[in-house]
C-alpha positions as a Python dict, from the first residue, in 0.01 Angstrom:
ca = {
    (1, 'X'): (0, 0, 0),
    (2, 'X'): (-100, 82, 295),
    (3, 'X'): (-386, 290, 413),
    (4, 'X'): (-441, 495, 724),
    (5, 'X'): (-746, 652, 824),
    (6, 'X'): (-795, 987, 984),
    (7, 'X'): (-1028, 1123, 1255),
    (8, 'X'): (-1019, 1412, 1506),
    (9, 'X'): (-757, 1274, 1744),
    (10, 'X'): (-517, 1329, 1475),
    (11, 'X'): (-615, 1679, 1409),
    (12, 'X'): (-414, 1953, 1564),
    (13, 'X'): (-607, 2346, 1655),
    (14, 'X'): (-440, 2628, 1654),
    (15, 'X'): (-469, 2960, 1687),
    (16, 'X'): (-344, 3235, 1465),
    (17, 'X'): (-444, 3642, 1401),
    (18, 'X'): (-778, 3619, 1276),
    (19, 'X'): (-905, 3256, 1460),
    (20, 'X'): (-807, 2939, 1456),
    (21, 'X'): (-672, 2697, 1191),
    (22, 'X'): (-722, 2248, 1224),
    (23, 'X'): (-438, 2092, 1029),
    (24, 'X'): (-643, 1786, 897),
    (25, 'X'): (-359, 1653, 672),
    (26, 'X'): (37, 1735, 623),
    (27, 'X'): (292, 1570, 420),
    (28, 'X'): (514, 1458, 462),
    (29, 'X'): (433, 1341, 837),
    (30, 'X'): (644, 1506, 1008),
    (31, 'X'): (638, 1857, 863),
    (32, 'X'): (492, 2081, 1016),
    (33, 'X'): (320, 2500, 947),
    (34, 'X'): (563, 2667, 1186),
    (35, 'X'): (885, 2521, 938),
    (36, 'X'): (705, 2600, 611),
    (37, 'X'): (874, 2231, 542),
    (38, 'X'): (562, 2094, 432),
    (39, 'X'): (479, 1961, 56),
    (40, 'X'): (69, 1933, 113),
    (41, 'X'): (-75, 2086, 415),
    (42, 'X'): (-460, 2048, 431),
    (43, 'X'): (-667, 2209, 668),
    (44, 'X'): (-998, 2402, 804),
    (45, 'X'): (-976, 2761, 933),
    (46, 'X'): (-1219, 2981, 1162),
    (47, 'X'): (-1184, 3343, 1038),
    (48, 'X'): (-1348, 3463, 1361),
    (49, 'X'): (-1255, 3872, 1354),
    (50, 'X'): (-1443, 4084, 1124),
    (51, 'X'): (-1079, 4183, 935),
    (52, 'X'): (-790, 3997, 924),
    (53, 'X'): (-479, 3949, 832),
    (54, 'X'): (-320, 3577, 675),
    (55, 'X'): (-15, 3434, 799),
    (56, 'X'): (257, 3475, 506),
    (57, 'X'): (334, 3165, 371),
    (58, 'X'): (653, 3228, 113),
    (59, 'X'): (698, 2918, -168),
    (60, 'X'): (349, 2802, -113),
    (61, 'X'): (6, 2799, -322),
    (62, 'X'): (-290, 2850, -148),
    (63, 'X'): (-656, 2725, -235),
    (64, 'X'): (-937, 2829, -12),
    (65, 'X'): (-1292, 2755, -32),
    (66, 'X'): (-1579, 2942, 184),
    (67, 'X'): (-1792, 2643, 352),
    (68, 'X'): (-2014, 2911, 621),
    (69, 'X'): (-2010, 3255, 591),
    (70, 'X'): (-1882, 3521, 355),
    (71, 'X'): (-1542, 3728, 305),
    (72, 'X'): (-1411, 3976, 101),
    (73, 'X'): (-1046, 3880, 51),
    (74, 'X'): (-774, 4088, -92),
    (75, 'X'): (-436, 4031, -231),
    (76, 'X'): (-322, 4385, -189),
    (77, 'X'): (-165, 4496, -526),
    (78, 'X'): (-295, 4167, -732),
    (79, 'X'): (-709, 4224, -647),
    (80, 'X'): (-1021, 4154, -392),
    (81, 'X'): (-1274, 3867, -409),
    (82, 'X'): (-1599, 3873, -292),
    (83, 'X'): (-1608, 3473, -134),
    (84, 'X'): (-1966, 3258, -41),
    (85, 'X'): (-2032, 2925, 62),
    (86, 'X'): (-1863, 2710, -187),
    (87, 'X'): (-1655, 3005, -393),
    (88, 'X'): (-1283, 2902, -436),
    (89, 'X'): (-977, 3202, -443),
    (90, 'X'): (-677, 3053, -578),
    (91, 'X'): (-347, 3270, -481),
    (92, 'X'): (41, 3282, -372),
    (93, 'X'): (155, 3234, -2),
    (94, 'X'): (364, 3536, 1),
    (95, 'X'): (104, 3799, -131),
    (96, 'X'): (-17, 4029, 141),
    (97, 'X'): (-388, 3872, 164),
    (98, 'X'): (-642, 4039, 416),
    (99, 'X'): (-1022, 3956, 476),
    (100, 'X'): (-1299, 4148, 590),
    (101, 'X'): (-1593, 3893, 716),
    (102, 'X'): (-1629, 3582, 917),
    (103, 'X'): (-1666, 3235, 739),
    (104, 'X'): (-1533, 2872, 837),
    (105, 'X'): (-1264, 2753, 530),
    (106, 'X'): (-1103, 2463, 392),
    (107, 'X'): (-767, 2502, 299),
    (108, 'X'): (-524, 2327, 40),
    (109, 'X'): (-188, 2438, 61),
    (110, 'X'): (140, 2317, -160),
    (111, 'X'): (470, 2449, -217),
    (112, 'X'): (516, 2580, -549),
    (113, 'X'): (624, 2250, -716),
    (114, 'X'): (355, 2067, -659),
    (115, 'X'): (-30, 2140, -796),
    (116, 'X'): (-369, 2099, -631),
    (117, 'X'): (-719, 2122, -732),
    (118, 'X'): (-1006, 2202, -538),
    (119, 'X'): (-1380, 2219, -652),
    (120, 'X'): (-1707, 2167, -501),
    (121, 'X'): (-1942, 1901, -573),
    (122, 'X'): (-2314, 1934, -497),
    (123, 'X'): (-2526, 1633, -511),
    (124, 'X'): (-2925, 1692, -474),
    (125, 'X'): (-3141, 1456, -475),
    (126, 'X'): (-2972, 1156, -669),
    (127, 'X'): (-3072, 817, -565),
    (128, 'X'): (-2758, 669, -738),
    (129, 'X'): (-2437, 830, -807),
    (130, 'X'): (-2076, 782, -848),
    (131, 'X'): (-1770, 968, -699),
    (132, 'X'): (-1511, 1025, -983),
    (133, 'X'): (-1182, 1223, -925),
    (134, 'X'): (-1131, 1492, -1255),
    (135, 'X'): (-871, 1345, -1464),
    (136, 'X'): (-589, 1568, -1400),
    (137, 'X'): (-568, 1472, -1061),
    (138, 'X'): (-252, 1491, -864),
    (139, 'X'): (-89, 1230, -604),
    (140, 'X'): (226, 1342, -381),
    (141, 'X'): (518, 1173, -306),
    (142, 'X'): (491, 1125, 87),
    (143, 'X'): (854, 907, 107),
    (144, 'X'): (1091, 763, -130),
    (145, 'X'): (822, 392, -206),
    (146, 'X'): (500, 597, -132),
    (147, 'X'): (250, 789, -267),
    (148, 'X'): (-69, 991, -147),
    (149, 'X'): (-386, 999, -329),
    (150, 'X'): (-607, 1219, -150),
    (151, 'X'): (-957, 1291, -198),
    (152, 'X'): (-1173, 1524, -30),
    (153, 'X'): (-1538, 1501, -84),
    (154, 'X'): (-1720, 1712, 187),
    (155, 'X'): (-2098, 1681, 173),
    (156, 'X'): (-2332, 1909, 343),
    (157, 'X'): (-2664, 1818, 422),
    (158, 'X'): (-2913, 2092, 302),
    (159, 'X'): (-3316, 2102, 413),
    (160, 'X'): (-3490, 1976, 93),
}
């Protein structure tokens, strides 16, 4: 199998109504946002006006989690979330979603076959520890031969 590592050269910024969005990770390769042809999309997002409004993204989950900063999001006719540092909203591409607050995000997106999970792990002062994926995690088919297994494991330093 073959294995490919990632670093900022590959990402790609852009901007959309409420800040901007880095595409980290999209599969398969050459999918992109603006053709919603995309099976996994993962990315970070600036939320940089005090309300905004998210881009509509029909046939696709969304999983967002707060890393700096605080919003109040709302999925008009479904419900509103207050969202901190490390909280998780879980919701449908096509609602109407809007946000009040600023906060940097990290975003898992998939379309509506595929499933994604998304949690935060905070380690504190462990000497020794081991990484373990839950066991209901999900790979994704990237080609016909290949698969993905993706793991994201941001840590954030903290003053002790």
């Amino acid at each position: 199998m073959k294995t490919t590592i990632l670093t900022s050269r590959n990402f790609k910024t852009t901007k959309w109504s409420g800040g901007t969005t880095t595409q980290l990770y999209i599969s398969p390769i050459n999918a992109t946002l603006f053709n919603r042809d995309f099976k996994l999309r993962i990315s970070t997002a600036k939320v940089e006006t005090e309300e905004s409004t998210f881009t509509s993204l029909p046939n696709v989950r969304r999983k967002l989690m707060i890393l700096l900063g605080e919003i109040t999001i709302t999925h008009e006719n479904q419900y509103s979330k207050h969202l901190k540092p490390f909280d998780i909203d879980d919701f449908c591409g096509d609602w109407t979603t809007s946000s009040k607050g600023t906060c940097i995000d990290f975003n898992v997106m998939t379309n509506n076959l595929d499933k994604s999970e998304l949690y935060h792990l905070s380690i504190e002062r462990i000497t020794n520890f081991k990484l373990k994926p839950r066991s209901n995690y999900k790979s994704f088919g990237t080609c016909k031969k290949s698969m993905i297994k993706f793991y994201v494991y941001p840590l954030v330093q903290t003053k002790l």
